[in-house]
N, C-alpha and C positions, 0 to 999 in steps of 0.2 A: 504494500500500500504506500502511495506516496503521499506525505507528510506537506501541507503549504499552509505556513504560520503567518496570518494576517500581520500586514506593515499598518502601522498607525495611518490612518487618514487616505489607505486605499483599498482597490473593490478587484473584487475577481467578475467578470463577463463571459456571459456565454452567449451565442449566439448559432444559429444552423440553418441548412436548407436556403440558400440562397439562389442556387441553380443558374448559376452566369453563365451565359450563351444562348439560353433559353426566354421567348420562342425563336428570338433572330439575335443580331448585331445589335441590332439600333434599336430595339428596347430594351436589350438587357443593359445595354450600356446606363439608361436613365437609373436603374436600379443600383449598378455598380457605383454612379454618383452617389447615390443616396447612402449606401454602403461606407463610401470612405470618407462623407462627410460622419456619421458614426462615428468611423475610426478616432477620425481626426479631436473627436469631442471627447472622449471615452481616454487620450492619452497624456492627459494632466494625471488622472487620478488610478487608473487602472494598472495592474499589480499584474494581473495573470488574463489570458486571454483562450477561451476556451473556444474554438470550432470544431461544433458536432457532426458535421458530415454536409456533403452535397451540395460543397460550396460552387462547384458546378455541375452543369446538368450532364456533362460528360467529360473524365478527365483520362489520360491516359499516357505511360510514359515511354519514349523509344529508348532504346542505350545512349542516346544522343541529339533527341528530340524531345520535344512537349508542345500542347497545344499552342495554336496561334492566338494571341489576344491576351485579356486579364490584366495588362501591363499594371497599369496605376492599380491596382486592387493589392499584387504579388509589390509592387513597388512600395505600398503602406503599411503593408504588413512586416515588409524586412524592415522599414522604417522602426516600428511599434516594436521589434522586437533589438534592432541595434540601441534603443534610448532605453532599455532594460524591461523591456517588459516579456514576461514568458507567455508561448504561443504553442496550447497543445491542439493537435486534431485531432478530432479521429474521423477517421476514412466512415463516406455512408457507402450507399448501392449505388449512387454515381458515379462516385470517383473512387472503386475500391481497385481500378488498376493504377492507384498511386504507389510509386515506390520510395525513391529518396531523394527527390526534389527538391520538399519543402524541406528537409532537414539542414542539407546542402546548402540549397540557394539563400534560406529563409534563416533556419535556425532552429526552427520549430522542431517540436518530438512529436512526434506520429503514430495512432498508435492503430489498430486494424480489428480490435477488440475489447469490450467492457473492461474498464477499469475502477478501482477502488482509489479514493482520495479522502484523508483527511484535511479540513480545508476549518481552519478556525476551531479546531474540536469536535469540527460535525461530521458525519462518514457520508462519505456521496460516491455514489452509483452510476459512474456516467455512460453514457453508450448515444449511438446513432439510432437504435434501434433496431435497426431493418435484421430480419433472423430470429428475434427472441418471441418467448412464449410459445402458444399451442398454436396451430392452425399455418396456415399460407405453404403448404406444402409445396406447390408450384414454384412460386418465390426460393425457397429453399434448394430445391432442387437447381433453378436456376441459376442460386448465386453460388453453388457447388461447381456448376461447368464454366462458370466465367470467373473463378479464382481455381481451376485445374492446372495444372503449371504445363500442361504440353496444348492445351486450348489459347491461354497466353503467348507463348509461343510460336504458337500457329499465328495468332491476330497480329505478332511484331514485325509478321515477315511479309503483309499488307503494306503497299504505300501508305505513307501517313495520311496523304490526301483524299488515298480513295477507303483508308481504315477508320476516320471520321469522317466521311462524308457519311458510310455505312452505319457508324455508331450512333452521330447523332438523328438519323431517322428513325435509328431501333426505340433510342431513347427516349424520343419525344410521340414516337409512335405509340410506344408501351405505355405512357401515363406522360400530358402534354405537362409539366413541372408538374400539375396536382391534379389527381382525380376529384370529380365530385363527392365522390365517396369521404375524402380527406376532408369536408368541408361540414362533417356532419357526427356528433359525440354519437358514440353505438349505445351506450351505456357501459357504467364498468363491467360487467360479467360480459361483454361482448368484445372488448378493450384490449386484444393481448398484451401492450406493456402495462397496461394497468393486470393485468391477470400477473403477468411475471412478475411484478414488483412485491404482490402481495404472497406469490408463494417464497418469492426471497426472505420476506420477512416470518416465514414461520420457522427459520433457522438462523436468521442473520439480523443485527440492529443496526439496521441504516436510516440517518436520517434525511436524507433528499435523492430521489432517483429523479435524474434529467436527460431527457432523451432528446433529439429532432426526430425525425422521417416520418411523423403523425400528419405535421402541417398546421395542425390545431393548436390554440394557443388554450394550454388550461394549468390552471391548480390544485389539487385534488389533495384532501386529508386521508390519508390513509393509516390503519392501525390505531383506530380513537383518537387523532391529529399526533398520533406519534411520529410519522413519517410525512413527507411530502411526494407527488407524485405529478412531476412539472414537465410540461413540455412545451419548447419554448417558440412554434411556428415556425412561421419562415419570414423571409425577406423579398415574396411575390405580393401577396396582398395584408398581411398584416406588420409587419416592418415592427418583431417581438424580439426583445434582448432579455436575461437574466442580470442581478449583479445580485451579487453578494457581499456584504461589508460583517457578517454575524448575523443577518438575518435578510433570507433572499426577498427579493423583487423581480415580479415580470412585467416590465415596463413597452411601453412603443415608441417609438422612433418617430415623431413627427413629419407628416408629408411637405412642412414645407421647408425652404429654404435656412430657417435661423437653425436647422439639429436640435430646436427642444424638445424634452422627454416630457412624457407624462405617467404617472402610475397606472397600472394596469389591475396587480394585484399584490397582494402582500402576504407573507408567512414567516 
């Protein structure tokens, strides 16, 4: 478990689910504004910098290539992370053919699966989501054959240009950034991260699981409000960050131009 002991007078951020490149160019771009204006507001006071996955809609790495674009987003972030601030990933179902990019380029640690943090005394559960709990067999199965190491392989030995021209139709064909479905609470018995969080807890005490890949922006008590169970949307239509200072917030990013927050919810 790795140990992060609050600095006086700063916040830990999370953020996920941004899907840059998606649906074209020239909208995602307006979004990626929006994004590092964030950034830009969040690096007075921010300590640790947490992205949960799918910060594009497709990413994928050659021995000696990477996608085209991104620049100012990868440029603020090596920014955020050379003025000392720490930068963890974790890989979602987008961009799970990330390798060592970000570690290299950026700085950042990477991580490809659920991890534990103590973070101010409090134990947190962090994950992308995409794989956990019962159900989505399909999915499972799928993300089996696109992290097979001889499937990979195969896809490195694709021109780049004609290896994303094919990705990003699969991608945006499979679910265009969010299904409808994503836009609507099933209830918790219906919830699988809310299911897997609650079986976590009938052998483990954790107090906040934070996921993306839901798309849904919610807070949920879990364990008679002993635990929390957050998930912190995306950056398509609800523009949702966490911060943590001792006691989390999921706040929204304002649409317009000044970067002001407003409270969302509290716990």
């Amino acid at each position: 478990m790795t140990t992060i002991h609050l600095q006086p007078n700063k916040k830990i951020y999370f953020a996920s689910d941004q899907h840059f490149g998606a649906p074209n160019p020239a909208e995602s771009k307006i979004r990626e504004d929006k994004f590092i204006r964030w950034l830009n507001e969040i690096k007075s006071d921010a300590q640790v910098l947490f992205l949960m996955g799918d910060l594009f809609d497709f990413w994928h790495e050659w021995k000696h290539v990477v996608p085209k674009g991104f620049v100012r987003v990868l440029g603020k972030l090596a920014e955020l992370k050379d003025s000392g601030i720490d930068i963890y990933f974790f890989v979602g179902n987008h961009d799970l053919w990330m390798k060592d990019y970000f570690e290299k380029e950026i700085g950042a640690t990477v991580y490809f699966e659920k991890q534990d943090f103590d973070i101010g005394g409090k134990r947190f559960l962090l994950a992308h989501g995409d794989g956990l709990g019962p159900g989505d067999k399909g999915y499972k199965r799928m993300k089996k054959l696109f992290t097979n190491p001889v499937a990979q392989w195969a896809f490195r030995w694709l021109h780049p240009d004609i290896a994303m021209r094919v990705a990003m139709y699969m991608s945006q064909k499979n679910k265009l950034i969010s299904g409808e479905e994503d836009k609507q609470f099933l209830g918790e018995d219906r919830e699988f991260l809310i299911q897997y969080s609650k079986k976590k807890l009938e052998t483990e005490q954790i107090d906040y699981f934070i996921y993306g890949h839901r798309h849904l922006p919610m807070v949920l008590d879990l364990n008679g409000g002993q635990a929390k169970y957050i998930n912190l949307g995306d950056w398509i239509g609800y523009y949702t960050y966490g911060v943590f200072d001792g006691v989390f917030e999921l706040r929204v990013f304002k649409h317009g131009d000044t970067g002001e927050t407003q409270g969302a919810q509290n716990s």
